[in-house]
C-alpha positions, 0 to 999 in steps of 0.5 A: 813517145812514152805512154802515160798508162792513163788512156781515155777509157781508164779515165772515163770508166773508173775502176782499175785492175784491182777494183775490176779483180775485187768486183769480179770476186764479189760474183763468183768469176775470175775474169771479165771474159768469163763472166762475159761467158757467163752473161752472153749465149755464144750462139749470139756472140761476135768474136770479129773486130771492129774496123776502127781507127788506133784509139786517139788520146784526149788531147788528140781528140780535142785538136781533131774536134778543133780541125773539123770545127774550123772547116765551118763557115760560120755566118750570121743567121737572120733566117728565124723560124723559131730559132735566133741569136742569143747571148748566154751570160757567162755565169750561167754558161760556166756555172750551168751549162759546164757544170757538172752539178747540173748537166749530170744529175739525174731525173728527179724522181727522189726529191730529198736529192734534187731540191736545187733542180726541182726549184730551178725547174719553177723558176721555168715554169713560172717564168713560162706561165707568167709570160704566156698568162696561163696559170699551169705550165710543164718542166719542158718538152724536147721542143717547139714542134714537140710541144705542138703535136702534144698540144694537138693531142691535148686538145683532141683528148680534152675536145667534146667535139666530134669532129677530127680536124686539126685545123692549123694556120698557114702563118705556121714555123715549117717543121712544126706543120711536119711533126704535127702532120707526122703525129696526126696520121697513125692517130685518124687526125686530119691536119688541115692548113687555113689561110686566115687570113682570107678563108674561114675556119673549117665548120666542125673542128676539135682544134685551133693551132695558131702561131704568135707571132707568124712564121712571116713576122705578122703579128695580127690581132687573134682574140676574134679567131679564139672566140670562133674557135670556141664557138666550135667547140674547139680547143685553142693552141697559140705556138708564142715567141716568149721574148715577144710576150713581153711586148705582146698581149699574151695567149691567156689574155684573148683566151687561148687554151694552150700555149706551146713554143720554144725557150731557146732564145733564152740564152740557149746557143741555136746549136745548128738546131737543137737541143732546146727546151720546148715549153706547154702552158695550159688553162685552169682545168687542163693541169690533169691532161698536161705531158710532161713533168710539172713541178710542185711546192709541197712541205717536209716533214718538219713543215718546211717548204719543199719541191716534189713532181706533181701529179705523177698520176699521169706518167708511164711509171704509173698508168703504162699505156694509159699515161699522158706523160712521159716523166722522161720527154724533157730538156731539163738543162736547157729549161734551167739554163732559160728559167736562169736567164730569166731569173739573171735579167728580170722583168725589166731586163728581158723587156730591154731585149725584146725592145732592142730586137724590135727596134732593130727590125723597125730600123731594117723594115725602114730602110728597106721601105725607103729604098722602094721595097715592099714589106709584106706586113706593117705590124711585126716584133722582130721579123720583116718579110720583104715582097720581091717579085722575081729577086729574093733568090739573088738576094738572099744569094747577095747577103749570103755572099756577105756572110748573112744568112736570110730566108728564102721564103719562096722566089717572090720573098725574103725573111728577115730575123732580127735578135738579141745580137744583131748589130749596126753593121748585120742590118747594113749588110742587109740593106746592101744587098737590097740597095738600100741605106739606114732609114732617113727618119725615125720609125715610127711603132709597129705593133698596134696599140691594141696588141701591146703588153700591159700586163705584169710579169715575172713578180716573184721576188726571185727574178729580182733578187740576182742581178750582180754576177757574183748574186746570181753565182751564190744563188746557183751554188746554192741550189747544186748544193741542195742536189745530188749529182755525179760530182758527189756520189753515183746515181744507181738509176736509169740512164737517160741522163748526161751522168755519164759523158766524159768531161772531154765528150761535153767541152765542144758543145759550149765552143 
């Protein structure tokens, strides 16, 4: 087969022969190899060869990519935990996440070349503060288990008292109790797990952490441990599904201090795990102790309003080892592609979401209940814990085999994980491997009244301006115009960045 000259790395690298000989002349060398020479200690260099396979053209590596794809035995996830089926819509997949407008541009330290990004990163926290009902909220962290173990450190810092317990509550997503705990240690941090529901808080704590709603999909009333918590001079943290906020009193409501979680579910694929953008929300006086970037609206210099990073004081390019931020610890793709989500559904459509995932777990919890099968909780939004003495094993097995996966909590309990692409037929499965059928009757409401939203969220008039596909495509046009990426010119800064990943290397991900 003739070759066609043009190989992977000439493609992806850039500059031909004579580019390389003109460049290799602007610094006085007259080949690669010398200047490698010159640039390297022979006594550190390594004249071997790798043990590589004969490189694979583009095409060829997408088919090999295919093959090992098809080997996986994909399956519906119902196992929750922080992580749940969501639909991307399509003009944010194509026009965000495939974009190259988006996914190269680099970390906004100029903001004359990065108006588009900064104003989708508001949107974000906007999106963020407005749901959680606490008035500052950062450009996203690497995740949900991330943002805890920084809200911990928040609190520890911004706590007067003495005490070094970080109490946590058993209701807690696993890998989050592993992250916090791994955080705790080198920094003198006793991370002690309460079940709140029996036993008290600890006399002397720095800090609360809370999930909302639990691990085990309870959704129990919290306002009275936030006024205990406080009582000990402690600092709050409610780790808050952000869907379930808008059916939920928010964390600001029963006077949480933080509120830390996950925006996956915003339109961002499960991906076996990540990446995913964690989000942290804080009460008025805790702006300056924040991690992460946090945008601000300020005015050029003709009067205009303008988007720059904000309090930059806090980062490792100023204070060094006295930072309490990293300007670079974030998922700003992701967190554009939740804040877009937003902005593409509004108020009213995330609201039809989260009622849709509600009612579908009110369905499964009925049909279940019928068949005899005991429900750990009454009071749930998408999640159901079923008590099988002695069964969940066979039945998480029977599910599985059906091509569901389910929780296996522990040999006496199942969770269930309702979303927003759970069908008819995912719930049928389900009560199939129970032995049980669709409810008999209409479910009756299973959060509590005095649990219930009745606040507003996401008023400003972007998450109300772009509701046609063809709207939302012109608006995201709009801002990549307002930025400067790798499709427009090279960006001589840094490389924690996407900047410089093949198109080839980045198609997979959106399979």
């Amino acid at each position: 087969m003739t070759s066609t000259g043009h190989s992977f790395e000439r493609r992806h690298i850039g500059p031909d022969p004579a580019a390389q000989r003109r460049m290799l002349e602007a610094v006085g060398y007259s080949s690669v190899e010398e200047l490698m020479d010159a640039a390297i200690p022979e006594s550190i260099r390594w004249h071997g060869s790798l043990d590589l396979p004969p490189a694979a053209s583009e095409p060829e590596t997408i088919a090999q990519l295919r093959e090992l794809a098809a080997r996986n035995t994909v399956a519906v996830s119902m196992i929750g935990l922080g992580y749940h089926g969501t639909h991307t819509p399509a003009v944010i997949r194509r026009n965000v996440l495939e974009n190259p407008a988006w996914y190269t541009a680099y970390t906004p330290y100029q903001p004359e070349i990065s108006q588009g990004r900064l104003e989708a990163l508001l949107n974000f926290q906007t999106m963020v503060s407005d749901l959680t009902g606490l008035p500052v909220a950062n450009a996203s962290l690497l995740d949900e288990a991330t943002a805890a173990a920084e809200a911990m450190t928040l609190a520890r810092r911004a706590s007067k008292a003495t005490s070094n317990v970080y109490a946590v509550d058993a209701d807690i997503l696993p890998q989050t109790v592993s992250v916090l705990r791994t955080r705790a240690e080198p920094l003198g941090i006793e991370v002690r797990i309460v079940d709140l529901t029996t036993d008290e808080l600890p006399a002397e704590c720095f800090g609360l952490h809370l999930q909302f709603p639990g691990a085990s999909g309870a959704v129990p009333d919290q306002a009275a441990l936030v006024a205990a918590a406080h009582q000990r001079g402690a600092l709050v943290t409610v780790a808050a599904d952000l869907l379930a906020l808008t059916r939920l009193r928010p964390p600001g409501e029963i006077g949480a201090d933080i509120a830390a979680g996950t925006t996956q579910r915003f339109g961002v694929p499960m991906g076996f795990g990540g990446p995913h953008a964690g989000y942290l929300a804080v009460r008025d006086g805790l702006a300056r102790l924040l991690p992460g970037r946090l945008v601000g609206v300020s005015r050029d210099a003709d009067g205009a309003p303008a988007y720059r990073l904000a309090l930059q004081t806090r980062e490792q390019h100023i204070r060094r080892e006295k930072a309490t931020s990293n300007i670079c610890t974030a998922q700003v793709l992701l967190a554009v592609i939740a804040g877009m989500y937003a902005v593409y559904h509004g108020p009213d459509g995330l609201a039809a979401i989260a009622t849709r995932t509600h009612d579908a777990a009110r369905r499964l919890a009925a049909g279940l209940r019928d068949a005899g099968v005991e429900l750990a909780h009454e009071a749930f939004f998408d999640t159901v814990t079923a008590v099988v003495p002695g069964r969940a094993a066979e039945l998480v097995a029977a599910a599985e085999a059906a091509g569901v996966n389910l929780r296996l909590v522990d040999p006496d309990r199942v969770g269930i994980a309702c979303d927003e692409t759970t069908t008819e037929q995912h719930l049928r499965t389900v009560w199939t491997a129970f032995g049980a059928g669709p409810p008999a009757d209409e479910p009756g409401p299973a959060i509590p009244e005095p649990l219930r939203r009745t606040s507003q969220f996401l008023t400003h008039p972007v998450f109300h301006a772009h509701r046609s596909e063809t709207g939302m495509l012109r608006y995201l046009r709009r801002l990549a115009d307002a930025d400067y990426a790798l499709d427009r010119g090279m960006i001589p800064l840094g490389s924690c960045t996407m900047k410089l990943n093949a198109t080839t290397e980045l198609e997979p991900i959106s399979w």
